[in-house]
N, CA, C and O atoms as a GROMACS GRO file, in nm:
protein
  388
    1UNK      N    1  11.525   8.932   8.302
    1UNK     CA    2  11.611   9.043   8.269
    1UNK      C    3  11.755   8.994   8.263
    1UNK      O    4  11.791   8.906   8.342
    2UNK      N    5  11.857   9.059   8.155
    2UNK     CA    6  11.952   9.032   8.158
    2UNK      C    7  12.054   9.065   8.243
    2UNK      O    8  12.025   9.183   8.262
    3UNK      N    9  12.162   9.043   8.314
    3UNK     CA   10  12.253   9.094   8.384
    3UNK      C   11  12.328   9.196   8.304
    3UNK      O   12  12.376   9.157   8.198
    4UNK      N   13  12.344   9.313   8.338
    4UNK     CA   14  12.509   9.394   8.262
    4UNK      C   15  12.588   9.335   8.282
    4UNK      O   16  12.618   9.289   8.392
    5UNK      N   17  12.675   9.309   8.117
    5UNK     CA   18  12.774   9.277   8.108
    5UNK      C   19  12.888   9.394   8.219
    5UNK      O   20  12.891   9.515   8.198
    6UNK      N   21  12.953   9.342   8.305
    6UNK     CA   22  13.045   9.369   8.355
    6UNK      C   23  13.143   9.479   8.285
    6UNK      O   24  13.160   9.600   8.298
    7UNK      N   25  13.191   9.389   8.213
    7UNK     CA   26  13.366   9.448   8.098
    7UNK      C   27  13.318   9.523   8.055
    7UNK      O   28  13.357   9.631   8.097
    8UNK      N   29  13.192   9.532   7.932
    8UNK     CA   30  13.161   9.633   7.887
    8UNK      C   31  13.103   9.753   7.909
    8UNK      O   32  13.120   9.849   7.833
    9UNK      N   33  13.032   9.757   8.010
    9UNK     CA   34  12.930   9.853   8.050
    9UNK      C   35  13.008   9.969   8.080
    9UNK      O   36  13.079   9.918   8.166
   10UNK      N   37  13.052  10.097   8.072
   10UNK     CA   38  13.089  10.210   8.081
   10UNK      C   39  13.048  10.257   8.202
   10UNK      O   40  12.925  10.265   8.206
   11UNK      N   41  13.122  10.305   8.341
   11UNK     CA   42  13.071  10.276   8.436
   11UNK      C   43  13.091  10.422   8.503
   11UNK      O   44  13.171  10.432   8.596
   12UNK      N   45  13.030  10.518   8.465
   12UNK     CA   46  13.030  10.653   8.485
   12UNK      C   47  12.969  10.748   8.644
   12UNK      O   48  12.990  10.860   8.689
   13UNK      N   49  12.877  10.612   8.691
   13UNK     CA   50  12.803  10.698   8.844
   13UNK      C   51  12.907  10.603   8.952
   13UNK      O   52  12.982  10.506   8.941
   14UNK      N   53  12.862  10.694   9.061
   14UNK     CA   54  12.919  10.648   9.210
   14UNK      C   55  12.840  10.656   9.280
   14UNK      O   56  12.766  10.755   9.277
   15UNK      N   57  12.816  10.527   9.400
   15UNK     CA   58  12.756  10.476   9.480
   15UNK      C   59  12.855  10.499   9.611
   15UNK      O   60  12.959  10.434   9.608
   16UNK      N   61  12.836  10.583   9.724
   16UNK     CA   62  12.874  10.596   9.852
   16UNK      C   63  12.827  10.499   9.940
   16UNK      O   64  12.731  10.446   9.883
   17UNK      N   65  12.846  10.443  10.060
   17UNK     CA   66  12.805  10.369  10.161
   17UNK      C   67  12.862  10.378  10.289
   17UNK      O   68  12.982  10.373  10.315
   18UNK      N   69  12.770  10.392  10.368
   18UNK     CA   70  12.860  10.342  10.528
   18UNK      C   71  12.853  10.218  10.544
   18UNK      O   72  12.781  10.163  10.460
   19UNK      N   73  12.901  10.147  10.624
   19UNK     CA   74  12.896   9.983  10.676
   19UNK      C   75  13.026  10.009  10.814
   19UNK      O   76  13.120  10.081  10.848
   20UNK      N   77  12.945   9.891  10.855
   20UNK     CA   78  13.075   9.860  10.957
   20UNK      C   79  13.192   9.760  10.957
   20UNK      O   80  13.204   9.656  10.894
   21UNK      N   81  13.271   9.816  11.040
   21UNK     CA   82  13.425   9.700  10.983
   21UNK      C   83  13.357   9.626  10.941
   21UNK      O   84  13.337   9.621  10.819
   22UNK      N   85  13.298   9.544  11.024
   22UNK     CA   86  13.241   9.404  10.989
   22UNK      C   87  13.231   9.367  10.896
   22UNK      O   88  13.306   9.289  10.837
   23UNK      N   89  13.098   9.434  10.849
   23UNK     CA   90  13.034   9.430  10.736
   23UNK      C   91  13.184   9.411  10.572
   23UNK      O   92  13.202   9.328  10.482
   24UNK      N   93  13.254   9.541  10.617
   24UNK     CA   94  13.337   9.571  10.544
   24UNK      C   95  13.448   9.432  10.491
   24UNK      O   96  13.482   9.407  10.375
   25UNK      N   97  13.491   9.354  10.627
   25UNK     CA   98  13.582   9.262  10.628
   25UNK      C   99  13.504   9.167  10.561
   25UNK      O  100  13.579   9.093  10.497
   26UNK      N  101  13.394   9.138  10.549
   26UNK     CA  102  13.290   9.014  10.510
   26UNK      C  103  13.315   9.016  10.362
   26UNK      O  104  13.379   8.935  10.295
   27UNK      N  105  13.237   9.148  10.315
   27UNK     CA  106  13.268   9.149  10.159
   27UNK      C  107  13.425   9.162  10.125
   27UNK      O  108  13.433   9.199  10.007
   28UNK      N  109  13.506   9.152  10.161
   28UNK     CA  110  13.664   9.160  10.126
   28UNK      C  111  13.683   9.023  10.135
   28UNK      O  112  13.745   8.981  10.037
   29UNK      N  113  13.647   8.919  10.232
   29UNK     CA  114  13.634   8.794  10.194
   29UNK      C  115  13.558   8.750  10.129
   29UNK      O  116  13.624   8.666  10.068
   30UNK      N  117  13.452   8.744  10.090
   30UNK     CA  118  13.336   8.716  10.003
   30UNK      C  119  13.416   8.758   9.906
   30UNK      O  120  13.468   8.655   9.864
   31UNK      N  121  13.465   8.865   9.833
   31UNK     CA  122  13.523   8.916   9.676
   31UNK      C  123  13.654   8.807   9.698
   31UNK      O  124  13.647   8.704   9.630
   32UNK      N  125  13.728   8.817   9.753
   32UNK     CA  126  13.826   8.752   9.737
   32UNK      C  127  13.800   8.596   9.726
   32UNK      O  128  13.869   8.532   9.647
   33UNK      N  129  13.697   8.530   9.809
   33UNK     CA  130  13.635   8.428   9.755
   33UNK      C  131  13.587   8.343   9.647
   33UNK      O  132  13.583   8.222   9.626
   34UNK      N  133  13.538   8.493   9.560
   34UNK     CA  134  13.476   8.472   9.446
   34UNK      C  135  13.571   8.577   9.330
   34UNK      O  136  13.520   8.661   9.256
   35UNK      N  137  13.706   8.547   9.338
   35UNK     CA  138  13.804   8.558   9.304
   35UNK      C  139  13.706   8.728   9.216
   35UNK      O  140  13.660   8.732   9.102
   36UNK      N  141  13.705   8.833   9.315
   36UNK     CA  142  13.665   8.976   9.260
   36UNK      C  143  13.678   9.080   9.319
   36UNK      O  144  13.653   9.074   9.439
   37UNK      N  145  13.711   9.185   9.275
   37UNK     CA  146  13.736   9.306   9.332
   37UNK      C  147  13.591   9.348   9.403
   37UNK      O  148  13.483   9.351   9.345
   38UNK      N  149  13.622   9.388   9.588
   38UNK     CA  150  13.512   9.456   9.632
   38UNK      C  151  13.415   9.495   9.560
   38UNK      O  152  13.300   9.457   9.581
   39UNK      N  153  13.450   9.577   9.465
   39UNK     CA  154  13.359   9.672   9.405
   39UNK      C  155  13.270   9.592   9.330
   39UNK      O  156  13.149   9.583   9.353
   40UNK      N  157  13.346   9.522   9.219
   40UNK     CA  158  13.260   9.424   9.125
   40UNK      C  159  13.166   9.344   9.198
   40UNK      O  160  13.045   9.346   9.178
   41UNK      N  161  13.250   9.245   9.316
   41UNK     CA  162  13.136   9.143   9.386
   41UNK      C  163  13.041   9.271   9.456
   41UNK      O  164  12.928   9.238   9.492
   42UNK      N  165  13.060   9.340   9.466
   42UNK     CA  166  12.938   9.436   9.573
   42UNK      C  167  12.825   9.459   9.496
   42UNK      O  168  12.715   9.441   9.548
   43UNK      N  169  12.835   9.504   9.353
   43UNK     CA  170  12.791   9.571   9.250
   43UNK      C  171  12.748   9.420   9.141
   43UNK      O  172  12.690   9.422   9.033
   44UNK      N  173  12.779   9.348   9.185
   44UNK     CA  174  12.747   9.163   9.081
   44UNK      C  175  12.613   9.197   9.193
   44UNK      O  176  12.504   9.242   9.156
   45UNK      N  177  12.647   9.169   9.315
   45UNK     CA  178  12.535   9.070   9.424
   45UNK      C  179  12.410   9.244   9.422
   45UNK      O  180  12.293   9.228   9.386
   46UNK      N  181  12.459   9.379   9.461
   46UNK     CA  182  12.382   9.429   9.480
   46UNK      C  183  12.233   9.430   9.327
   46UNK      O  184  12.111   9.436   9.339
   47UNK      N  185  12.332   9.420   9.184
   47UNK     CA  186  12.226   9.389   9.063
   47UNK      C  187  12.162   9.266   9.097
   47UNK      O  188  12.045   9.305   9.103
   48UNK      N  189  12.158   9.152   9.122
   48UNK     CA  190  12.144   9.045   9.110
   48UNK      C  191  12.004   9.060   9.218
   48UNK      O  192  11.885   9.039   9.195
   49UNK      N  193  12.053   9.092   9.305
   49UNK     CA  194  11.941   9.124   9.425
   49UNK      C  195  11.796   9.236   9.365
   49UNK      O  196  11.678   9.235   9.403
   50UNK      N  197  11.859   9.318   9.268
   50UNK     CA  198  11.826   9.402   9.241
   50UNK      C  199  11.674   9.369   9.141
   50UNK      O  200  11.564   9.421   9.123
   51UNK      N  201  11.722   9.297   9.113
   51UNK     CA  202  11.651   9.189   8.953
   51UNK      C  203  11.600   9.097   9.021
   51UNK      O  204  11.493   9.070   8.966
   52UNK      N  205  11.620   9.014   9.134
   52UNK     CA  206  11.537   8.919   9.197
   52UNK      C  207  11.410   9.027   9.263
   52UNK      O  208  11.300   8.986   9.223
   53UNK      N  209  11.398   9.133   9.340
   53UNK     CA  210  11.338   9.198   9.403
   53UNK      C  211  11.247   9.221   9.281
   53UNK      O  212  11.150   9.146   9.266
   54UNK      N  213  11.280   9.355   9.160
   54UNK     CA  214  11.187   9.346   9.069
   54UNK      C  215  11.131   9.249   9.010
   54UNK      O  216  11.013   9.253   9.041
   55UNK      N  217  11.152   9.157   8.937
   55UNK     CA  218  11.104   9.039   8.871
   55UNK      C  219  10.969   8.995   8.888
   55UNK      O  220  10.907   8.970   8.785
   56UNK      N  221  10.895   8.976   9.025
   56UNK     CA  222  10.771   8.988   9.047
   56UNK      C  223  10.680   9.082   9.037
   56UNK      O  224  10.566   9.081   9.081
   57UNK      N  225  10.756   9.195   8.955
   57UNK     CA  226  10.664   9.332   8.922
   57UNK      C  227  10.664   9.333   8.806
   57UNK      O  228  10.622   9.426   8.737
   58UNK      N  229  10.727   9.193   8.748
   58UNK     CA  230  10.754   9.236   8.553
   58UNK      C  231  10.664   9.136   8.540
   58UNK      O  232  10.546   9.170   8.544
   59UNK      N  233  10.695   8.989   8.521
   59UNK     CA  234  10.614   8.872   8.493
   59UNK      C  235  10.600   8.797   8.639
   59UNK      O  236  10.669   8.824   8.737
   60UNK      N  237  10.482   8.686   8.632
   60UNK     CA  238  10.467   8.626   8.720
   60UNK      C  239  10.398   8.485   8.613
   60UNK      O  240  10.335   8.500   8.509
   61UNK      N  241  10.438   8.345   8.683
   61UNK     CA  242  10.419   8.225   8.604
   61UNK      C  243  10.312   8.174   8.707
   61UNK      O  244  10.321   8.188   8.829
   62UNK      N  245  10.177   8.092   8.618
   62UNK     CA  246  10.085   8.034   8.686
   62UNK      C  247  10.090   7.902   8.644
   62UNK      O  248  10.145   7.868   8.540
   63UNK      N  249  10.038   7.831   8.720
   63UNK     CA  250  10.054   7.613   8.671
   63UNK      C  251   9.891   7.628   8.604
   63UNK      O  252   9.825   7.731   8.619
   64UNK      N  253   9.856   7.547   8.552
   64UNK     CA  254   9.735   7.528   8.472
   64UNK      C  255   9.589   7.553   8.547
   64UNK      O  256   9.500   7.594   8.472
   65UNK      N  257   9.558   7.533   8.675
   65UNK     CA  258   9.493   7.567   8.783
   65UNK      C  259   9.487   7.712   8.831
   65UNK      O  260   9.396   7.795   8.823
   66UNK      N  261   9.606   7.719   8.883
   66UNK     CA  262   9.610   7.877   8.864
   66UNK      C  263   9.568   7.975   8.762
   66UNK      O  264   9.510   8.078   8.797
   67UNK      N  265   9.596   7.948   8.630
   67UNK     CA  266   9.563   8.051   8.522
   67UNK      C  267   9.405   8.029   8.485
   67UNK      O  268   9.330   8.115   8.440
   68UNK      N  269   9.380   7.923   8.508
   68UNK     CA  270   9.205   7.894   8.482
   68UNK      C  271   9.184   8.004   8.624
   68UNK      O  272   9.140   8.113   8.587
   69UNK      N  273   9.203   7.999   8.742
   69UNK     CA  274   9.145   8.086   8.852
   69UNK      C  275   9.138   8.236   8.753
   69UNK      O  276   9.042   8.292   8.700
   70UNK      N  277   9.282   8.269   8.759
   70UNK     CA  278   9.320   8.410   8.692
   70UNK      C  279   9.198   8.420   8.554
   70UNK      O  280   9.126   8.519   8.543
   71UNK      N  281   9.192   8.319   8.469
   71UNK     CA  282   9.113   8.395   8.394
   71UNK      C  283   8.925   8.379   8.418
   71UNK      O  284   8.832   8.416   8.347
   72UNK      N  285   8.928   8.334   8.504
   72UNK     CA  286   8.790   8.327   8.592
   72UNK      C  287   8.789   8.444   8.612
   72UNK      O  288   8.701   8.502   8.549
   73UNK      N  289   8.872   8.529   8.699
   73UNK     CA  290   8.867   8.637   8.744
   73UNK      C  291   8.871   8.760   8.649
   73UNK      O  292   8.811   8.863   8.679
   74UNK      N  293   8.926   8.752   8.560
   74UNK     CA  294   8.901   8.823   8.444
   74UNK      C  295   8.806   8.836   8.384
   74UNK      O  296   8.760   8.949   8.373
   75UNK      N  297   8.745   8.734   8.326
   75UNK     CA  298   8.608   8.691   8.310
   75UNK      C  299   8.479   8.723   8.394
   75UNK      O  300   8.367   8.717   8.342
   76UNK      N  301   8.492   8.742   8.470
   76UNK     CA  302   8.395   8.778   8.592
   76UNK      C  303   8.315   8.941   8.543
   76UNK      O  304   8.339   9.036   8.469
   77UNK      N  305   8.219   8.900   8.630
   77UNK     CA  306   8.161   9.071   8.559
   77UNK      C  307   8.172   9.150   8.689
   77UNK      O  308   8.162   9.091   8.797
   78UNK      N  309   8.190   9.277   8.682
   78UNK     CA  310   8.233   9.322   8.805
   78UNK      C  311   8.174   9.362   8.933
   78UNK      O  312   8.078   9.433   8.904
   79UNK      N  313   8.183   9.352   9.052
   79UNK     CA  314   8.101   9.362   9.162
   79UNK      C  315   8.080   9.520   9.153
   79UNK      O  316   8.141   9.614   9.103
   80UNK      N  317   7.979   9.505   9.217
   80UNK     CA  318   7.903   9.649   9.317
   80UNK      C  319   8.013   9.668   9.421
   80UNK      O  320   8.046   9.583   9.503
   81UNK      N  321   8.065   9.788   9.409
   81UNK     CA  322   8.151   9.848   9.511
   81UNK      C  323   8.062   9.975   9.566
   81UNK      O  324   8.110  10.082   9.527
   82UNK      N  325   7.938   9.990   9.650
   82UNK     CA  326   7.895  10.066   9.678
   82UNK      C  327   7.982  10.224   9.750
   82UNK      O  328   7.961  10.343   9.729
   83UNK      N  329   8.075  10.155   9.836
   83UNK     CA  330   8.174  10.308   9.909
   83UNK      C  331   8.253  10.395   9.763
   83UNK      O  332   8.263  10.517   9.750
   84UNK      N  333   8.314  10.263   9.641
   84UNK     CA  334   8.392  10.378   9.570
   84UNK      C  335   8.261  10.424   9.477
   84UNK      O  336   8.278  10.532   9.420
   85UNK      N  337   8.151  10.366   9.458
   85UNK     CA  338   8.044  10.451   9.373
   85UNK      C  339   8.014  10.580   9.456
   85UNK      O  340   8.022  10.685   9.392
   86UNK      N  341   7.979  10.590   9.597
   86UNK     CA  342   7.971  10.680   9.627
   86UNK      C  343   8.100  10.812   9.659
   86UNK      O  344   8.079  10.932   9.674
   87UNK      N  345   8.195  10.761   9.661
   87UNK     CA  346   8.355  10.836   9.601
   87UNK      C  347   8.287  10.872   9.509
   87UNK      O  348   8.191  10.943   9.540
   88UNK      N  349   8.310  10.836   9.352
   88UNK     CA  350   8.328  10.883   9.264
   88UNK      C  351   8.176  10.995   9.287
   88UNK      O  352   8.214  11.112   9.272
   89UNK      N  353   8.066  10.989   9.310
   89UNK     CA  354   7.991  11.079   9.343
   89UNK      C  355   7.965  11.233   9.384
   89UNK      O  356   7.884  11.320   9.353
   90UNK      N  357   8.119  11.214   9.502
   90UNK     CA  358   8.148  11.334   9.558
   90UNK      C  359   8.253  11.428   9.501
   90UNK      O  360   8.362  11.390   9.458
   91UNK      N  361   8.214  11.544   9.506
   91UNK     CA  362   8.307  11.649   9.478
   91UNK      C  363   8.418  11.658   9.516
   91UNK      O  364   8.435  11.673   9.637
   92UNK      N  365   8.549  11.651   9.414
   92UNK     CA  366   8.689  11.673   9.431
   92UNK      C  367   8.746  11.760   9.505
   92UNK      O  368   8.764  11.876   9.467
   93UNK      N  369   8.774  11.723   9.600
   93UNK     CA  370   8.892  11.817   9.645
   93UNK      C  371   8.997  11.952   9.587
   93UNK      O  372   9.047  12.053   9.638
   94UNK      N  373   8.996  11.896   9.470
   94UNK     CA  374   9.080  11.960   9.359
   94UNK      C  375   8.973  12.064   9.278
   94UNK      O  376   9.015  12.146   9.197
   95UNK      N  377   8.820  12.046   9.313
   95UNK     CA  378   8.728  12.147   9.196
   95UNK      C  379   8.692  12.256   9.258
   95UNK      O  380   8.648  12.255   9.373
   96UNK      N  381   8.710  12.377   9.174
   96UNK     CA  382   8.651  12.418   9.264
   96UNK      C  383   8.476  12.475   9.319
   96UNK      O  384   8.371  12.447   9.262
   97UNK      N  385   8.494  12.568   9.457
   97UNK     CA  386   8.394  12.596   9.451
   97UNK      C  387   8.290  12.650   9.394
   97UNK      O  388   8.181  12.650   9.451
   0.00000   0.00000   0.00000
């Protein structure tokens, strides 16, 4: 995924937070570090984090071993799940009497 461009992006919502001094004094050095306004470095690192966290829910990369497993498993014909056969068996909750 791409990062938002910064400059351009039209930046219309607000994000509230508590933190403590601490916390507070850290990112004021950290931005000033990384020569940026609080807000920007808060809002760079909180996307960035944001996109590392999802990323393993979008694609995932396998080495040549791995994807032979994966398509083994695909390939496979499917087991006997006797408990959800007998689920699907029973009457819904939702039907009625």
């Amino acid at each position: 995924m791409t990062p938002l461009p910064m400059a351009t992006t039209t930046r219309s919502e607000k994000l509230d937070l508590r933190l403590s001094k601490q916390a507070k004094q850290m990112l004021r050095s950290a931005a000033a570090a990384a020569q940026r306004s609080v807000s920007e470095f808060v809002l760079e690192s909180a996307l960035s984090r944001a996109e590392e966290t999802l990323a393993d829910r979008r694609s995932f990369q396998l080495d040549g071993e791995q994807w032979a497993v994966f398509m083994e498993a695909l390939d496979a014909s499917p087991r006997e799940l006797p408990r959800l056969k007998k689920l699907f068996q029973e009457k819904s909750i939702f039907e009625n009497e």
